[in-house]
C-alpha positions as CSV (number, residue, x, y, z in Angstrom):
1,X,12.4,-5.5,3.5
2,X,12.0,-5.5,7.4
3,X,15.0,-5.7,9.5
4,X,13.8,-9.4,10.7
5,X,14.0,-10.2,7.5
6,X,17.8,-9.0,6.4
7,X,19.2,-10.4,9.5
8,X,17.9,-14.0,8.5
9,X,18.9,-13.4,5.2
10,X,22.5,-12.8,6.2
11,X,22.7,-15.4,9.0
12,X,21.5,-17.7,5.8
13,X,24.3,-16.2,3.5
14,X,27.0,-16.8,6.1
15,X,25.8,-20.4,7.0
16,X,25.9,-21.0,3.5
17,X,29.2,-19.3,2.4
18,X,30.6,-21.8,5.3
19,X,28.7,-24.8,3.9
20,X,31.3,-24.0,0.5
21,X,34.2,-23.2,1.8
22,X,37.6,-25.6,2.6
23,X,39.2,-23.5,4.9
24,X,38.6,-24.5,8.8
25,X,39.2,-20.9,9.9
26,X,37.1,-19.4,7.1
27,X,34.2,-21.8,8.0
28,X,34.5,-20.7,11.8
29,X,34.5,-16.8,10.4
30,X,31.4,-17.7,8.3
31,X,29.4,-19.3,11.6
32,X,30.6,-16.7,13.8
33,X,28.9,-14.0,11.5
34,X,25.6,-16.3,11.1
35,X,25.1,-16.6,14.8
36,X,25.8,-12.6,15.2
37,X,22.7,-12.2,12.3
38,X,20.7,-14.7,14.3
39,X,21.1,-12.7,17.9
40,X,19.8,-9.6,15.9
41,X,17.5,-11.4,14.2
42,X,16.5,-12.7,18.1
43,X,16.7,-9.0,19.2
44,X,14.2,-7.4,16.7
45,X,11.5,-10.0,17.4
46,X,11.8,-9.9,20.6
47,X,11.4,-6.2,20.3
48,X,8.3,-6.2,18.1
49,X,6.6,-9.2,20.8
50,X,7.0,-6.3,23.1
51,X,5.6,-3.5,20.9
52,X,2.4,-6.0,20.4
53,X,2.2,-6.5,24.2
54,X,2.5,-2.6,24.6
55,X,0.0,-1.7,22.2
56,X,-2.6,-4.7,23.3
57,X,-1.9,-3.3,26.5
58,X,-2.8,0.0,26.0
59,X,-5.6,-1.0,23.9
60,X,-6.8,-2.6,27.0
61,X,-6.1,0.0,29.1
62,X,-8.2,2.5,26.6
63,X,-11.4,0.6,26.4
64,X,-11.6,0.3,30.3
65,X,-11.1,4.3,30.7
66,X,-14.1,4.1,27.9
67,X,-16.1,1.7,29.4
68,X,-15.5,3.9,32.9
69,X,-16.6,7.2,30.8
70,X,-19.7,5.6,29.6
């Protein structure tokens, strides 16, 4: 299981643990949590669009220095 994917599995447990419950303050706790799991979930994939960029980058970078050796 990647991180991605825990993250939006707990922002979907909170959400839904405050969908069931009565209590106003229990409900706010529950929404709180879920919007904490969705800024990590934000976090990682905008840490892996980086690692793409990165490694296309230096792919790039790689083929020129090739192309320059040829």
């Amino acid at each position: 299981m990647s991180m991605l994917q825990f993250y939006t599995e707990r922002s979907a447990d909170c959400r839904r643990d405050a969908d069931s419950t009565t209590l106003d303050n229990v409900r706010q706790r529950y929404l709180s949590a879920a919007l904490a799991w969705d800024n990590m979930a934000d976090r990682v994939r905008l840490t892996e669009a980086y690692r793409a960029d990165g490694v296309a980058r230096k792919a790039a970078e790689q083929s020129s220095v090739n192309e320059l050796a040829l």
